[in-house]
N, C-alpha and C positions, 0 to 999 in steps of 0.2 A: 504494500500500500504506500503509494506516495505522501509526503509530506501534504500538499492540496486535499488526496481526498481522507486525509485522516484530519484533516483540522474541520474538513465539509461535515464529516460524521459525527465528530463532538458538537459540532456549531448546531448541526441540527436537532442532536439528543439534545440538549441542554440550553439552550437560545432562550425559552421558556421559563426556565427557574433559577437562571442568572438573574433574566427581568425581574422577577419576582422576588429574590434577594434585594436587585437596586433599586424597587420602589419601597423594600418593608425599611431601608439605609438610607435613600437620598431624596426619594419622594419621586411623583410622576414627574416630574419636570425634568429632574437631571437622570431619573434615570436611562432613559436615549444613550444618554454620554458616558455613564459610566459600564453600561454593557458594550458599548462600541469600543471605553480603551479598555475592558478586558479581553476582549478576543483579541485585540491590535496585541496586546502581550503574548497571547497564545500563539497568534500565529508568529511572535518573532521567537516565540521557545517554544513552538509546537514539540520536537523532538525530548524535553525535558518535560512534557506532562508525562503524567502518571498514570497507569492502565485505567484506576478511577477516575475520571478528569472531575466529576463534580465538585469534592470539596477542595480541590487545587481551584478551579475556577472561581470558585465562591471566595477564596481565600484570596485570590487576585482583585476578585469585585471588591471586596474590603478594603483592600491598601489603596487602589483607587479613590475610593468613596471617601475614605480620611485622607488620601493627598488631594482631592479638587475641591471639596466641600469642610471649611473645619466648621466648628463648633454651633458657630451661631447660625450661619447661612443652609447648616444640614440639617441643624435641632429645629428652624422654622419652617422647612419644608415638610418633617416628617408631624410637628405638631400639626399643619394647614391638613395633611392628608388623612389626621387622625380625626382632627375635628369633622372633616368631609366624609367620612366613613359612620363618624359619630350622627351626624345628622343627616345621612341613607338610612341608617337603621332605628335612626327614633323617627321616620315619615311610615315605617311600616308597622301593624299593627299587631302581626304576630307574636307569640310569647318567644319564642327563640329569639327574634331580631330585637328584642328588648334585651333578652338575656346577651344577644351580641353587641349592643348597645352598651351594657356596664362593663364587660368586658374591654373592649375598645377607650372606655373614660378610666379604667384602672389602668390599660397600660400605657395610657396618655401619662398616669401620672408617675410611672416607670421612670427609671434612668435608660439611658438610650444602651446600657450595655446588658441592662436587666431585657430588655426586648429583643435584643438579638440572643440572648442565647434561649430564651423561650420561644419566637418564632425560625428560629433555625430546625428545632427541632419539634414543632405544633399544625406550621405552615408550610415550612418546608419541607417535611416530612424526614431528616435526616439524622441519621444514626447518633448515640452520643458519642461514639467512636470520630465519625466524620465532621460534626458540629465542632469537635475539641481539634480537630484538626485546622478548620476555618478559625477559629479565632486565637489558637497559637499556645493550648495549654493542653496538657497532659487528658486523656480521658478520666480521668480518678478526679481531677483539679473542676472540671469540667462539672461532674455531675456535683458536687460541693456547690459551684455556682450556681447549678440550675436546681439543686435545693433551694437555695436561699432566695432567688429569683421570683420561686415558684411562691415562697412564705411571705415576701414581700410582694406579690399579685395577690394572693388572698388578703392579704391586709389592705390593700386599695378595693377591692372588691367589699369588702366591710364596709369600707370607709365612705363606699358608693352609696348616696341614698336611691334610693328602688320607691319613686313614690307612684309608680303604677301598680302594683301590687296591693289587694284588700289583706287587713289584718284577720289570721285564722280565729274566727271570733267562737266558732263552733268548737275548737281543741282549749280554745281558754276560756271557755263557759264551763267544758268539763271538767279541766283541771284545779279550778277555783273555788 
């Protein structure tokens, strides 16, 4: 296989959930930019990717994402797309897209590093093996963080008022 149709083959597995890394990282606007200079890496080290290329690639999207976007210009793109996400799923009436709704304002109130390592492995569906790989720590190191991530999500999730929700007035009539 040549260099061309083996960077064609990764580009096309994976084209997909690079995007989708660099929107949950730099928000829809940059993300365009930052899948385009990930592959632009790939294809100038196609030959040093790894039989896995996903978390290599993801792992590229990241250093990207922190060299073009620092702190303030990535942390406002990703709050605009949270709050956008926030008010899609409070216009629908269902009980899920509410339940997606609080969820969405807890991990708004996240640290951007508490969010990736929770949608690395929620959204993106990847291993904690692969996860800890993309963001440059040990797997052991790895799931420590995504404990702690996960205990501080439930704690903004508490912290969330839910005032569409009736009070079970039927279990506290009994209990009382």
């Amino acid at each position: 296989m040549t260099d061309a149709e083996r960077f064609t083959s990764i580009y096309d597995a994976h084209h997909r959930q690079v995007y989708g890394y660099a929107v949950t990282r730099a928000g829809r606007e940059h993300a365009d930019d930052v899948v385009a200079d990930t592959f632009l890496v790939a294809w100038r080290r196609v030959r040093e990717i790894p039989a896995t290329p996903l978390p290599w690639l993801l792992g590229v999207a990241r250093n990207v994402a922190r060299e073009r976007f620092r702190d303030e210009v990535r942390q406002g793109a990703i709050a605009a797309e949270l709050r956008t996400w926030i008010r899609e799923a409070e216009d629908d009436v269902a009980e899920h897209v509410t339940d997606r709704a609080a969820v969405l304002h807890a991990l708004g109130r996240l640290s951007e590093d508490d969010r990736e390592l929770l949608t690395l492995t929620a959204w993106h569906g990847l291993s904690a093996r692969d996860a800890a790989r993309v963001v440059g720590c040990s797997t052991a190191t790895f799931f420590v963080r995504l404990h702690r991530a996960r205990k501080r999500l439930q704690e903004a999730m508490t912290a969330t008022p839910r005032t569409d929700r009736k009070p079970r007035t039927a279990l506290t009539e009994e209990y009382s």
